[in-house]
N, CA and C atoms as a LAMMPS dump frame, in Angstrom:
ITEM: TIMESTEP
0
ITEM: NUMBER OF ATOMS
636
ITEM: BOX BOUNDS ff ff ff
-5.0000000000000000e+02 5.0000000000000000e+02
-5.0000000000000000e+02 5.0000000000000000e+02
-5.0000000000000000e+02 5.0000000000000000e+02
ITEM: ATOMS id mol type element x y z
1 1 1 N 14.981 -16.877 15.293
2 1 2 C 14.014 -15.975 14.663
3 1 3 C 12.853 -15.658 15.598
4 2 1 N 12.45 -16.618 16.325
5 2 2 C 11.604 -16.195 17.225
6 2 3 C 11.581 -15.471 18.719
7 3 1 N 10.859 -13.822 18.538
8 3 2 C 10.75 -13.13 19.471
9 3 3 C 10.199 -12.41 19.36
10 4 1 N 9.59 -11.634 20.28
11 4 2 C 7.927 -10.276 20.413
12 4 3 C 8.113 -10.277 19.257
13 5 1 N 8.413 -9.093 18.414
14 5 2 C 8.27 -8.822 16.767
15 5 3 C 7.746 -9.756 15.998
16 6 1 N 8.258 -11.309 16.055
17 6 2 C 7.915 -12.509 15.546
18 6 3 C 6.906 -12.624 15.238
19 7 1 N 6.651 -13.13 16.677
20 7 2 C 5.038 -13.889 17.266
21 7 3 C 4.069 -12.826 17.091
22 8 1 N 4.29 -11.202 17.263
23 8 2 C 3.532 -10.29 17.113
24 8 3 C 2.805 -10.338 15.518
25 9 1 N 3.998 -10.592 14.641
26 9 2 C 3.902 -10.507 13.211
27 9 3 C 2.971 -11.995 12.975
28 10 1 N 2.946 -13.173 13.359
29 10 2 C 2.905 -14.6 13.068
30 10 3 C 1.14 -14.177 13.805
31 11 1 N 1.067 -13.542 14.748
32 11 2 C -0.541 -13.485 15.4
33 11 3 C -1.284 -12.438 14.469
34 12 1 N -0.834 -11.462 13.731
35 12 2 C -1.058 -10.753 13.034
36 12 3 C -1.904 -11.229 11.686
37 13 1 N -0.617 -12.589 11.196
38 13 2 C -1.164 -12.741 9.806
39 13 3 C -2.178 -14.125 10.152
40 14 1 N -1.833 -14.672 11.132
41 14 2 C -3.017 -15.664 11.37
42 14 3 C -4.609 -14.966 11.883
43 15 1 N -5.36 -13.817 12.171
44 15 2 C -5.623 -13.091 12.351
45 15 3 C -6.079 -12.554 10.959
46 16 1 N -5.816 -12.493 10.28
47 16 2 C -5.815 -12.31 8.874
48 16 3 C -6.35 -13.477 7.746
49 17 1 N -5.726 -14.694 8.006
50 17 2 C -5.727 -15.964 7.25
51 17 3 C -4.677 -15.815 6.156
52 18 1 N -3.607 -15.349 6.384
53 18 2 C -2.528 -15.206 5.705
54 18 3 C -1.546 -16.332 6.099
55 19 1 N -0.615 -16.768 5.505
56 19 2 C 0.199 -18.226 5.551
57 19 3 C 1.144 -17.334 6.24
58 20 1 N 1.301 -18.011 7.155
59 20 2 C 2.804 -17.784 8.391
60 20 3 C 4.353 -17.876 7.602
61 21 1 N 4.249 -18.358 7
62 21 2 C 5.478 -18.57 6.066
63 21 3 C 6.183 -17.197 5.508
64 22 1 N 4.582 -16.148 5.31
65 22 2 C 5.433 -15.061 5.146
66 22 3 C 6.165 -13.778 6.006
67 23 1 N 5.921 -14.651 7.624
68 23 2 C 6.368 -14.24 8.646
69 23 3 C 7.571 -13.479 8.703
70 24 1 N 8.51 -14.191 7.717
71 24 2 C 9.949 -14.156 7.871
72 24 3 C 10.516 -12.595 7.032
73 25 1 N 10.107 -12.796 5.979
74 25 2 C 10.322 -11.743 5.139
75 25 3 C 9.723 -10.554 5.234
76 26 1 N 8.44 -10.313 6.244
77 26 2 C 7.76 -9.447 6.879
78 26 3 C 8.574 -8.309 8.043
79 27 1 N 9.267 -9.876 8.732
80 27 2 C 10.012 -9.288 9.795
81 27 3 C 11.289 -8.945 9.472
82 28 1 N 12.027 -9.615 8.283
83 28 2 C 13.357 -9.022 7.958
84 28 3 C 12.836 -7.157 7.245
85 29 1 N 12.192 -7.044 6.618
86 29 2 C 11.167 -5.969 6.301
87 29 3 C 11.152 -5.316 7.777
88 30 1 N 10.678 -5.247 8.635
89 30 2 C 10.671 -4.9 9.457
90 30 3 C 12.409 -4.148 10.705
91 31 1 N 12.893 -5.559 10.278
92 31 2 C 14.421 -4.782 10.613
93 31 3 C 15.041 -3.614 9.665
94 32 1 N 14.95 -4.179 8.665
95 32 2 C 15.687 -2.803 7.742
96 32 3 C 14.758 -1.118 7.765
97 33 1 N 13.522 -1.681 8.128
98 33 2 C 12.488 -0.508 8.498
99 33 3 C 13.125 0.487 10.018
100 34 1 N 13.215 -0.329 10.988
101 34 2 C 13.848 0.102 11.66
102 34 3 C 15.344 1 11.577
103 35 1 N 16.341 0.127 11.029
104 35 2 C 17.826 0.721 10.878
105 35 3 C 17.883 1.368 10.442
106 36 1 N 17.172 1.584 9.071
107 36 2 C 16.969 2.862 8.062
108 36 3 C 16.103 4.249 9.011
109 37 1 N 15.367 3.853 9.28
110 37 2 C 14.232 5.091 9.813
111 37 3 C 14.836 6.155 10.542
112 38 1 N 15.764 6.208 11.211
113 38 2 C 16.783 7.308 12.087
114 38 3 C 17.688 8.25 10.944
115 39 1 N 17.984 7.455 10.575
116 39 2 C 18.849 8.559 9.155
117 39 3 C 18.113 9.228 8.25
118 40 1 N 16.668 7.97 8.27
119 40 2 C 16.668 8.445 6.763
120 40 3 C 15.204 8.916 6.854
121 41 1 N 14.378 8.892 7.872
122 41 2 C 13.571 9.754 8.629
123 41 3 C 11.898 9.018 7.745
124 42 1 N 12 7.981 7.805
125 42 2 C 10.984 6.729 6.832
126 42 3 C 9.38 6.559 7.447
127 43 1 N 9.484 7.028 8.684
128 43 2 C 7.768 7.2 9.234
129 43 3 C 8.318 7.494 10.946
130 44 1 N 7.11 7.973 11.171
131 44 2 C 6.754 9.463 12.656
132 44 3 C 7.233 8.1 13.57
133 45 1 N 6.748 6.526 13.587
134 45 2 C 6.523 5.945 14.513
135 45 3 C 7.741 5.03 14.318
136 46 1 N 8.39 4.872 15.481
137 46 2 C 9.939 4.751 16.063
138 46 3 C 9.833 3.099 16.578
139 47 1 N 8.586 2.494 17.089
140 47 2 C 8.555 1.38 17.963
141 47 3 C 8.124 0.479 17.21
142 48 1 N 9.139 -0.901 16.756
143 48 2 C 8.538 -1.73 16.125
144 48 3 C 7.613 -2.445 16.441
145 49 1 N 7.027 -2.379 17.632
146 49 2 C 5.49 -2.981 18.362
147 49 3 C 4.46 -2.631 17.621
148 50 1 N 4.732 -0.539 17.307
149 50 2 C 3.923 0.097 17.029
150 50 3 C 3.723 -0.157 15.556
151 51 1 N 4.795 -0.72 14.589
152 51 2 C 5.169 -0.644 13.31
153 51 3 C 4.064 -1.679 12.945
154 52 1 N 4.219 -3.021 13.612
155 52 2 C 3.491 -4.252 13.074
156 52 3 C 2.181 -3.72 12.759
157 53 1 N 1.599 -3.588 14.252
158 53 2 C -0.195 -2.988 13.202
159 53 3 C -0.156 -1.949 12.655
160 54 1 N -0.151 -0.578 12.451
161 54 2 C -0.482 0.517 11.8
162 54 3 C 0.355 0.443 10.962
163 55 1 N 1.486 -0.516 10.516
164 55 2 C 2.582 -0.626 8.982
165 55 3 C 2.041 -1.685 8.375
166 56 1 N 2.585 -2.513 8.98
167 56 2 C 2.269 -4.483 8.07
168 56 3 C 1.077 -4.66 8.507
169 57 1 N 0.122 -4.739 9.438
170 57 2 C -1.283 -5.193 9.633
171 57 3 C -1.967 -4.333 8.701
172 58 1 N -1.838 -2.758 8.812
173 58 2 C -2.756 -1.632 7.974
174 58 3 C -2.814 -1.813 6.546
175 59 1 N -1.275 -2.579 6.281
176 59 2 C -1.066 -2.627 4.667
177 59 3 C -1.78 -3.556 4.379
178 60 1 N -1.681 -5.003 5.253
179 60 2 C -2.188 -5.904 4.503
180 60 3 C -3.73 -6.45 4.839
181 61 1 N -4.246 -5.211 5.16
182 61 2 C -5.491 -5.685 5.493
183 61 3 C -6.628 -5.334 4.347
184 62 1 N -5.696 -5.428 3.171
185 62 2 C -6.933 -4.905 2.2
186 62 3 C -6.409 -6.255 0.948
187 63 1 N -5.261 -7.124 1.279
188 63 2 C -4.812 -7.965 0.56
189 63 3 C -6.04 -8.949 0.289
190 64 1 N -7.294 -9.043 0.421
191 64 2 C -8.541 -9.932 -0.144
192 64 3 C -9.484 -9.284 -1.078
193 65 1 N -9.105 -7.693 -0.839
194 65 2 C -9.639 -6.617 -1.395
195 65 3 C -9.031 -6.2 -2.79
196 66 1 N -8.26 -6.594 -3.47
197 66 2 C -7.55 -6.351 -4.276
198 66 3 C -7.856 -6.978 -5.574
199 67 1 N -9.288 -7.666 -5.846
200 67 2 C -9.825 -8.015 -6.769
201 67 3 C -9.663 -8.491 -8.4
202 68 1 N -8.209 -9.495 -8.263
203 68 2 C -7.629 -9.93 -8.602
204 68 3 C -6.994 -9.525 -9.763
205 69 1 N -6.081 -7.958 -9.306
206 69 2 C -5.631 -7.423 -9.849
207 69 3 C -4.19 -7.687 -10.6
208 70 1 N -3.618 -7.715 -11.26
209 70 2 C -2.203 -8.375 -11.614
210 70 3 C -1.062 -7.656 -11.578
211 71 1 N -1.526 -5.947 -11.771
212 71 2 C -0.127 -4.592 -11.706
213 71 3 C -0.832 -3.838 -11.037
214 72 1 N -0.168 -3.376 -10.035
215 72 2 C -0.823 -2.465 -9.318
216 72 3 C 0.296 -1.578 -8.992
217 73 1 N -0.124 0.044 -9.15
218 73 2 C 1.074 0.714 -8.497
219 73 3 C 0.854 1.456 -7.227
220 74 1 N 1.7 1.363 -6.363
221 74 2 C 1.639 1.962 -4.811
222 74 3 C 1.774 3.836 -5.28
223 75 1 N 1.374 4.391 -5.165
224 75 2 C 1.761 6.415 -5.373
225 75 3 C 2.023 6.918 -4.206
226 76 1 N 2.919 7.301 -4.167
227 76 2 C 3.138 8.088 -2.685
228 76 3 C 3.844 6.976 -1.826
229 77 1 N 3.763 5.869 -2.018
230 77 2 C 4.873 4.424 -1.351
231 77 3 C 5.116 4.817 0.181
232 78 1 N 6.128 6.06 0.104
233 78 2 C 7.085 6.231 1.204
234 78 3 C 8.262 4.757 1.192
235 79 1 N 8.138 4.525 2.705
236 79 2 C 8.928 3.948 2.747
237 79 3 C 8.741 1.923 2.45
238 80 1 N 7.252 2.113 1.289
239 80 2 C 6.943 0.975 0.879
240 80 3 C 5.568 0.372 1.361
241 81 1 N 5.069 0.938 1.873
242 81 2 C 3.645 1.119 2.436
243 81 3 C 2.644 1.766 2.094
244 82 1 N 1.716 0.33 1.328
245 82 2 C 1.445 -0.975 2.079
246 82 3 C 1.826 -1.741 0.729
247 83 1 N 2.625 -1.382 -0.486
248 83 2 C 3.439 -2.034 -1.67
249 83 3 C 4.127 -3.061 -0.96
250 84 1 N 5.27 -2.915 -0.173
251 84 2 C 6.506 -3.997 0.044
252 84 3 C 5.319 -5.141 0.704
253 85 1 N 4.662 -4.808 2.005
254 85 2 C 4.117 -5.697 2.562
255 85 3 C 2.955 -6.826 1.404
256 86 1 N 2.846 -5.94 0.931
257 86 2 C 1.624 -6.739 0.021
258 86 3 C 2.621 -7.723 -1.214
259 87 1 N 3.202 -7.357 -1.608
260 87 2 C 4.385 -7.721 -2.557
261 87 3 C 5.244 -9.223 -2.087
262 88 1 N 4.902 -8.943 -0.964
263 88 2 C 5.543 -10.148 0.113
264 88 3 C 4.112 -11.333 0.081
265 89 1 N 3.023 -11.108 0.05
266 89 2 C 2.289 -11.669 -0.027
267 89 3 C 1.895 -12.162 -0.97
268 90 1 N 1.649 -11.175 -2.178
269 90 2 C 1.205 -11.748 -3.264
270 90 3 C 2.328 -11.988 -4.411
271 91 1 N 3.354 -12.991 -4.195
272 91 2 C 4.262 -13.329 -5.174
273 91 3 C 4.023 -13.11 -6.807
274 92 1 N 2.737 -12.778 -7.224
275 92 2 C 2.384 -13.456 -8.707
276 92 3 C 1.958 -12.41 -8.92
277 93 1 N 1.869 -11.225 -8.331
278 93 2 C 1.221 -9.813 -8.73
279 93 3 C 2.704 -8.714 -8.758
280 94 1 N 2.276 -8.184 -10.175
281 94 2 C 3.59 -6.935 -10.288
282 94 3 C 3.059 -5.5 -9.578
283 95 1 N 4.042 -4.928 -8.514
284 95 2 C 4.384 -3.949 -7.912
285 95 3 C 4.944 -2.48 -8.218
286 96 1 N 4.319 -1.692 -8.867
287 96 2 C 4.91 -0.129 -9.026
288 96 3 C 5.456 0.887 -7.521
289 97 1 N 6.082 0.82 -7.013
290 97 2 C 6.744 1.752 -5.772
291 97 3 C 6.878 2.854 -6.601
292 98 1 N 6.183 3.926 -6.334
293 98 2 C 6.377 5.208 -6.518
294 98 3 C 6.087 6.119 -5.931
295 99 1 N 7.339 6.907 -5.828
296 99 2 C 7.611 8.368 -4.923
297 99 3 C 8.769 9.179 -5.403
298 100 1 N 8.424 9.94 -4.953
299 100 2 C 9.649 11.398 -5.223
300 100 3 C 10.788 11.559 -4.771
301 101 1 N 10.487 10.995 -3.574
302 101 2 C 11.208 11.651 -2.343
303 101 3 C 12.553 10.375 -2.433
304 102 1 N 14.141 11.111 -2.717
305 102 2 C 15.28 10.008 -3.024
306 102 3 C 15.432 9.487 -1.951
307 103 1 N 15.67 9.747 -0.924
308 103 2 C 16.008 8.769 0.249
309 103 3 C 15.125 7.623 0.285
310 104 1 N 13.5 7.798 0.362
311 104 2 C 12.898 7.109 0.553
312 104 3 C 12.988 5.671 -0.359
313 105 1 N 13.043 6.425 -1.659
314 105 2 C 13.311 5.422 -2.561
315 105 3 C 14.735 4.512 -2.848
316 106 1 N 15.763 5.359 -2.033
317 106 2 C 16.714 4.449 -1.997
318 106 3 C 16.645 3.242 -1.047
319 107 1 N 15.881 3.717 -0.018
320 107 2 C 15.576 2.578 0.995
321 107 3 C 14.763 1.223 0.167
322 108 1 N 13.818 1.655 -0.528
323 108 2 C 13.337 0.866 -1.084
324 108 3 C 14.191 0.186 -1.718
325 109 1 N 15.325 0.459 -2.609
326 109 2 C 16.021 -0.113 -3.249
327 109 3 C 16.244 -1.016 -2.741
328 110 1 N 16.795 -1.09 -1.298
329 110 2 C 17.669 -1.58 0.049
330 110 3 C 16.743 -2.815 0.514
331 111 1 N 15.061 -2.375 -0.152
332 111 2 C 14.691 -3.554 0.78
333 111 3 C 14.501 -4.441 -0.403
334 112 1 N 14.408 -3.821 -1.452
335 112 2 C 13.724 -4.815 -2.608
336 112 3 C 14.932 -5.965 -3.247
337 113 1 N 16.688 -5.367 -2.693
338 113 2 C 17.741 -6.391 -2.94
339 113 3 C 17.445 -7.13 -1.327
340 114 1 N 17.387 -6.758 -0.467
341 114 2 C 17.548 -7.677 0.538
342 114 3 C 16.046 -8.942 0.553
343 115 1 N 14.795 -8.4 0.248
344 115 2 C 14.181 -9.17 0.49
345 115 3 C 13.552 -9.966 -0.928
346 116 1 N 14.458 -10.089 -1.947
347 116 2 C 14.581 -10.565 -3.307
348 116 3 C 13.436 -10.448 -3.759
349 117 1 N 12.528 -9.466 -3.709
350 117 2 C 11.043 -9.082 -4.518
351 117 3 C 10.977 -9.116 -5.777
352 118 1 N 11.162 -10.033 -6.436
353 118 2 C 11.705 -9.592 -8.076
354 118 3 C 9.932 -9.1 -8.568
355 119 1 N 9.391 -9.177 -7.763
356 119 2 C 7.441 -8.21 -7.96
357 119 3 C 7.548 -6.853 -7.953
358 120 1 N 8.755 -6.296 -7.651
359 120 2 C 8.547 -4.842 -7.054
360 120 3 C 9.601 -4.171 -7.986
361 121 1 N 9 -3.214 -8.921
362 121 2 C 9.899 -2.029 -9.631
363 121 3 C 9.352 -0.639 -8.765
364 122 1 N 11.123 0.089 -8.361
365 122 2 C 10.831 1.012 -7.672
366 122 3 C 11.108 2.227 -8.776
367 123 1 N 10.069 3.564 -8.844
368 123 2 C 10.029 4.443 -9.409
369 123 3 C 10.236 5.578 -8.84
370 124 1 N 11.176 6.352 -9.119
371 124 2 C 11.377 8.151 -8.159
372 124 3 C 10.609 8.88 -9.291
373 125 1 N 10.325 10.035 -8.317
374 125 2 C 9.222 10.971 -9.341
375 125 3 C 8.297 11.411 -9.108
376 126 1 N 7.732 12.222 -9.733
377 126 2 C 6.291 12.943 -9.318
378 126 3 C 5.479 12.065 -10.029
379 127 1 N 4.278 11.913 -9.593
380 127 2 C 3.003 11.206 -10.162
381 127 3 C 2.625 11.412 -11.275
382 128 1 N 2.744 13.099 -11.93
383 128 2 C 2.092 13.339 -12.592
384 128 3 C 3.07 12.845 -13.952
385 129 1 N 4.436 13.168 -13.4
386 129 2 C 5.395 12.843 -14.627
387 129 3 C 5.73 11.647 -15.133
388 130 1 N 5.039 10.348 -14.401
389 130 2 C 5.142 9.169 -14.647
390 130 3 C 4.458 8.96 -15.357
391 131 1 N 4.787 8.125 -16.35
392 131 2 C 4.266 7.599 -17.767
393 131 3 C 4.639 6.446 -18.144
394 132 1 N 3.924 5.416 -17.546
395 132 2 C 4.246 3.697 -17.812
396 132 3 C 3.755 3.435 -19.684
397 133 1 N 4.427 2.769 -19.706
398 133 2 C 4.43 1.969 -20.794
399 133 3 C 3.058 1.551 -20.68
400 134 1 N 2.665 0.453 -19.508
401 134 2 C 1.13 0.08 -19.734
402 134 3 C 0.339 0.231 -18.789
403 135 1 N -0.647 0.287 -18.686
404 135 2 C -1.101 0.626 -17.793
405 135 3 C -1.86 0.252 -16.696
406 136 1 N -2.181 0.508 -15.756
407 136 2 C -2.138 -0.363 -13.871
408 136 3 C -3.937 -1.243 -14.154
409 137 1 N -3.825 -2.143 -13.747
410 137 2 C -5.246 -2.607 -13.411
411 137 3 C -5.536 -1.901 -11.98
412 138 1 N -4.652 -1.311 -11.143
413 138 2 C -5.366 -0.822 -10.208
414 138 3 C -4.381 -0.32 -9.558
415 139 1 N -4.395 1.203 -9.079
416 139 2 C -3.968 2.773 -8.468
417 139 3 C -4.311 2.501 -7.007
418 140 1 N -2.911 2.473 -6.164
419 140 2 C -3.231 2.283 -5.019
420 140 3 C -2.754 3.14 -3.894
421 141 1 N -3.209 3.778 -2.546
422 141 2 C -3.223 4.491 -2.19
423 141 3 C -3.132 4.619 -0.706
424 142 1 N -1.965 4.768 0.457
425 142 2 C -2.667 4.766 1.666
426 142 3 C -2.295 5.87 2.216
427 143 1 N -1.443 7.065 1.749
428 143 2 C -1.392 7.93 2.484
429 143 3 C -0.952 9.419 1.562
430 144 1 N -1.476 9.154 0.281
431 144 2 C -0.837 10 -0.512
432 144 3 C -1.411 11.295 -0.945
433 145 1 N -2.873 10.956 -0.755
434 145 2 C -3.696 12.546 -1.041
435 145 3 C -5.41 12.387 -0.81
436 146 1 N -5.982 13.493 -1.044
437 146 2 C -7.325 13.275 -0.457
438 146 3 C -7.946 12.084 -1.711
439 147 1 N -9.104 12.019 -1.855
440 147 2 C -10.288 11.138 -2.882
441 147 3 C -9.579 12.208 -4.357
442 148 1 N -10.214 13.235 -4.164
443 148 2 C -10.538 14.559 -5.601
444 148 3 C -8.55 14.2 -6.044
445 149 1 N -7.89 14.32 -5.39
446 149 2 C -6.511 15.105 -5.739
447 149 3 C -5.901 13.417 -6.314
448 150 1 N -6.183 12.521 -5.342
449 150 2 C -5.553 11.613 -6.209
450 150 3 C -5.757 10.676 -7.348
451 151 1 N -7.694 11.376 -7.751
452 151 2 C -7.903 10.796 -8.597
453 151 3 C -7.637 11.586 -9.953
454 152 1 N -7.489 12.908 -10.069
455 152 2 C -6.801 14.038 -10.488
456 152 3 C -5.709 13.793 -11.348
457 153 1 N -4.497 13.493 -10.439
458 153 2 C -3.353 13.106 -10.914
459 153 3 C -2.612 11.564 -10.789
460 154 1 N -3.768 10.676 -10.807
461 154 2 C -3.19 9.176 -11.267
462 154 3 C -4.097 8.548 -11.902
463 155 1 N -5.097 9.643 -12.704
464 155 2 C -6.095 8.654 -13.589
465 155 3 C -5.282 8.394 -14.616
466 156 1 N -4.225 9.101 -15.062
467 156 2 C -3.582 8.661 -16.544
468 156 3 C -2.945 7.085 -16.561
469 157 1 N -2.389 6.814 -15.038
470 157 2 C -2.167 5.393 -14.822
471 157 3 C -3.089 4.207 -14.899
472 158 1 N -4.496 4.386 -14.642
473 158 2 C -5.253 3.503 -15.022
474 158 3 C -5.214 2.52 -16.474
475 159 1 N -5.314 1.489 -16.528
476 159 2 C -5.787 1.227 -17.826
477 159 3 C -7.677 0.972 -17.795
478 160 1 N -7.827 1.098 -18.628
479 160 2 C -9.635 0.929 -19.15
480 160 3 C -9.628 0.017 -17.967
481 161 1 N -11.091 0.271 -17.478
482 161 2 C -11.674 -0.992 -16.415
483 161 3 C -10.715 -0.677 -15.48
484 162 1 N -10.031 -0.104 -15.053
485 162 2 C -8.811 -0.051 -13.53
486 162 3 C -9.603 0.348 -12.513
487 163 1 N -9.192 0.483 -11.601
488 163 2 C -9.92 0.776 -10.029
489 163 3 C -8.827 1.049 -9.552
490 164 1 N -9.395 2.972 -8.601
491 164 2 C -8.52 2.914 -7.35
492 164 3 C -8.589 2.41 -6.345
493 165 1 N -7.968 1.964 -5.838
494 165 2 C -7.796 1.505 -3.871
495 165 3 C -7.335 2.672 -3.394
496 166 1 N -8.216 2.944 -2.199
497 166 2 C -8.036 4.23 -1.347
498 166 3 C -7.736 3.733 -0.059
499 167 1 N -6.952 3.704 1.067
500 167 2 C -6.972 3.151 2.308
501 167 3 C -7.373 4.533 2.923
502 168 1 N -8.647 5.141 3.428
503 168 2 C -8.139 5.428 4.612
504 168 3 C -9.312 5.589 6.347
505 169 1 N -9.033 6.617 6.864
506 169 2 C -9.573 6.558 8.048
507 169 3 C -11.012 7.443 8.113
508 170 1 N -10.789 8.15 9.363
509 170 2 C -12.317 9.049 9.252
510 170 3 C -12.289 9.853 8.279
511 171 1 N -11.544 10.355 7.331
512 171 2 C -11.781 11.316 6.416
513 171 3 C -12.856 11.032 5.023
514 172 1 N -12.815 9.519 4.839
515 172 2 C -13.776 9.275 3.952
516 172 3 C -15.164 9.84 3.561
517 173 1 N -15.902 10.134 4.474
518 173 2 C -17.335 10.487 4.062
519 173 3 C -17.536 11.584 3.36
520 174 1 N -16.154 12.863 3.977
521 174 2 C -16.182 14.222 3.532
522 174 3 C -15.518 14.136 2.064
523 175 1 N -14.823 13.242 2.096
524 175 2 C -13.399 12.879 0.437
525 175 3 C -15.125 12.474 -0.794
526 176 1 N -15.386 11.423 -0.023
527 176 2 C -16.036 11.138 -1.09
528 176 3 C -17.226 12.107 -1.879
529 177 1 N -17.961 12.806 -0.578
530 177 2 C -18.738 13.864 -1.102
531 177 3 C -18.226 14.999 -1.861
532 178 1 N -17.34 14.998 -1.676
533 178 2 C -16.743 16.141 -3.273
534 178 3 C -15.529 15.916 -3.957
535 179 1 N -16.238 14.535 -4.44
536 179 2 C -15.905 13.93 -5.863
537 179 3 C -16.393 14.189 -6.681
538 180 1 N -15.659 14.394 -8.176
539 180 2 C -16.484 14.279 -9.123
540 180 3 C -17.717 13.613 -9.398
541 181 1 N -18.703 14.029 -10.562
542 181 2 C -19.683 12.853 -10.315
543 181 3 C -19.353 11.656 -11.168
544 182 1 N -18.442 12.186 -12.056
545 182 2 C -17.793 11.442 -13.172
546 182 3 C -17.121 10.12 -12.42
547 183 1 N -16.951 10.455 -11.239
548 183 2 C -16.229 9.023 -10.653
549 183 3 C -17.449 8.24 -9.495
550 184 1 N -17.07 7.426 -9.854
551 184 2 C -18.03 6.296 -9.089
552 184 3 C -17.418 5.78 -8.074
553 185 1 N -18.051 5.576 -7.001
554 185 2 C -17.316 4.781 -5.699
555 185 3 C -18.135 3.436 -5.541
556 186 1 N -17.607 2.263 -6.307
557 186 2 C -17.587 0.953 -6.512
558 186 3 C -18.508 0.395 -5.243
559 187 1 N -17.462 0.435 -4.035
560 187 2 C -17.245 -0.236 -3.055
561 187 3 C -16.736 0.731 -1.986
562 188 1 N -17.356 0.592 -0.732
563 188 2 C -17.081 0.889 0.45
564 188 3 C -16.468 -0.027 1.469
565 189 1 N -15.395 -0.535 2.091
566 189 2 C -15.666 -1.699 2.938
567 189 3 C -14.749 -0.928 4.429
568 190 1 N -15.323 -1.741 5.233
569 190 2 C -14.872 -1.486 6.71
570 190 3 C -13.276 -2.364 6.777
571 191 1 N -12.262 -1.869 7.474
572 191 2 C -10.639 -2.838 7.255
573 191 3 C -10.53 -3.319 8.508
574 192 1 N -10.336 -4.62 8.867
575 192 2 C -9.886 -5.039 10.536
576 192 3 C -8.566 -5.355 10.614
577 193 1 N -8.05 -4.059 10.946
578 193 2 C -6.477 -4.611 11.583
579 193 3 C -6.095 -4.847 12.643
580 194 1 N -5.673 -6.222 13.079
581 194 2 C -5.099 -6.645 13.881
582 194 3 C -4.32 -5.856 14.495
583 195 1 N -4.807 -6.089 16.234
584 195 2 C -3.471 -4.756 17.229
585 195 3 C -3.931 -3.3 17.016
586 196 1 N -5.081 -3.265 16.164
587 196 2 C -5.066 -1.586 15.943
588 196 3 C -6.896 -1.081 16.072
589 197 1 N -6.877 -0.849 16.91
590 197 2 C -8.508 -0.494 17.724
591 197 3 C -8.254 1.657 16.992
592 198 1 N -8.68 1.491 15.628
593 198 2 C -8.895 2.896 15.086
594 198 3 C -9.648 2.404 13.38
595 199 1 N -10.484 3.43 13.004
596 199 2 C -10.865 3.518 12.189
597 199 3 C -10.493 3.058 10.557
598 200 1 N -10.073 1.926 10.213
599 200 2 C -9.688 2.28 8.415
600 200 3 C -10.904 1.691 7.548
601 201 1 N -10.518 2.213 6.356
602 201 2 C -11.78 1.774 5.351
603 201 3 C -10.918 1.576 4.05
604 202 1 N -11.582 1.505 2.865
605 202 2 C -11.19 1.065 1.859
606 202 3 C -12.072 1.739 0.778
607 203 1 N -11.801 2.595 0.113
608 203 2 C -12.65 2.994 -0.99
609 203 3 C -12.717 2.694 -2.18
610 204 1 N -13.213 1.894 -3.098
611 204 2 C -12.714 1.418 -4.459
612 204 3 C -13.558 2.223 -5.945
613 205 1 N -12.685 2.825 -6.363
614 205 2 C -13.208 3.706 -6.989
615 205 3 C -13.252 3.483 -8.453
616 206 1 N -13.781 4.042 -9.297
617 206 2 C -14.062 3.898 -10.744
618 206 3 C -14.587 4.893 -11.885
619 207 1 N -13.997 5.343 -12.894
620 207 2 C -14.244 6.339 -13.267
621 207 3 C -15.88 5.63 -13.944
622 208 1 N -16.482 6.62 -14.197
623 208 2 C -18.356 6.317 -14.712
624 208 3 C -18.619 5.399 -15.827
625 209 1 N -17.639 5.91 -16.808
626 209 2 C -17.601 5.259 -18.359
627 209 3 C -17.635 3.451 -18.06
628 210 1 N -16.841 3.446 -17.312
629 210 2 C -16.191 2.128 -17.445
630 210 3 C -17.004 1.085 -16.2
631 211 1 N -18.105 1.512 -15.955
632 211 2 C -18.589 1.174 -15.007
633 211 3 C -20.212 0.653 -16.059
634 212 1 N -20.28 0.999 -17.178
635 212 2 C -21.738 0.878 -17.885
636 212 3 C -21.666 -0.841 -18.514
């Protein structure tokens, strides 16, 4: 088991204060990321060097940030990012994967039997047409739409008191200034990912009501 990818992944989560243990299932995650990605066209970046930080470091660098949420659904997923990675981490927290797009989600299928996630229900579909039974303590987000658009069409997923998680980069300052005023931005925090010298942040958001 041990080689670059490994030790890359194992310096990553120590770096983090994450238990090495979940090294393994990170990196089998990581192979099927690879094999799949040529067919099935799963993200721009081809080099699993490149995959560890801006995939598994980016995802899980908000895993302390997650404010001890218990269902959380990923929107926009893709190819499980930063859902699978976090899912791997937090054994005791339930996982929504949702996206539209079938390939993507079949992959998911692919990883969620191989890497026995019984945390992770994968959903195909548009956002807007999803209609859970109950509803998310917290709407999560790393590449799926601006601040306005995705709070738009995944407030119906909230339950009372929910919070979005927003991951992203320099676009924040402009997202947040034309927000509603109806929504509140909780929390701002700066993200340190390991291997990755670029900008991320974390926006945690809240509609007004539920904030009194």
């Amino acid at each position: 088991m041990r080689d670059f990818q490994y030790d890359l992944i194992c310096k990553g989560l120590a770096a983090l204060s994450i238990d090495e243990k979940r090294a393994v299932q990170l990196y089998e995650y990581l192979q099927l990321l690879q094999k799949w990605n040529k067919p099935f066209n799963l993200t721009a970046i081809k080099k699993a060097e490149e995959m560890i930080p801006k995939h598994l470091m980016d995802s899980l660098s908000i895993l302390t940030h997650l404010g001890g949420a218990r269902r959380i659904c990923d929107v926009g997923t893709g190819a499980g990012l930063p859902g699978i990675p976090l899912a791997v981490c937090c054994p005791e927290t339930e996982f929504v994967l949702l996206d539209s797009n079938g390939k993507k989600t079949r992959f998911l299928h692919q990883a969620r039997r191989h890497l026995n996630l019984n945390n992770v229900t994968i959903v195909e579909g548009r956002v807007e047409d999803f209609q859970p039974e109950e509803g998310f303590d917290a709407v999560l987000s790393r590449a799926f739409a601006d601040l306005t658009r995705m709070v738009q069409v995944t407030q119906h997923l909230l339950k009372k008191n929910g919070v979005w998680l927003a991951m992203k980069s320099q676009t924040l300052e402009t997202e947040k200034a034309a927000l509603d005023p109806r929504i509140v931005l909780v929390d701002q925090r700066a993200l340190l990912v390991p291997g990755l010298n670029e900008v991320r942040q974390l926006a945690v958001l809240k509609c007004a009501e539920t904030t009194l």
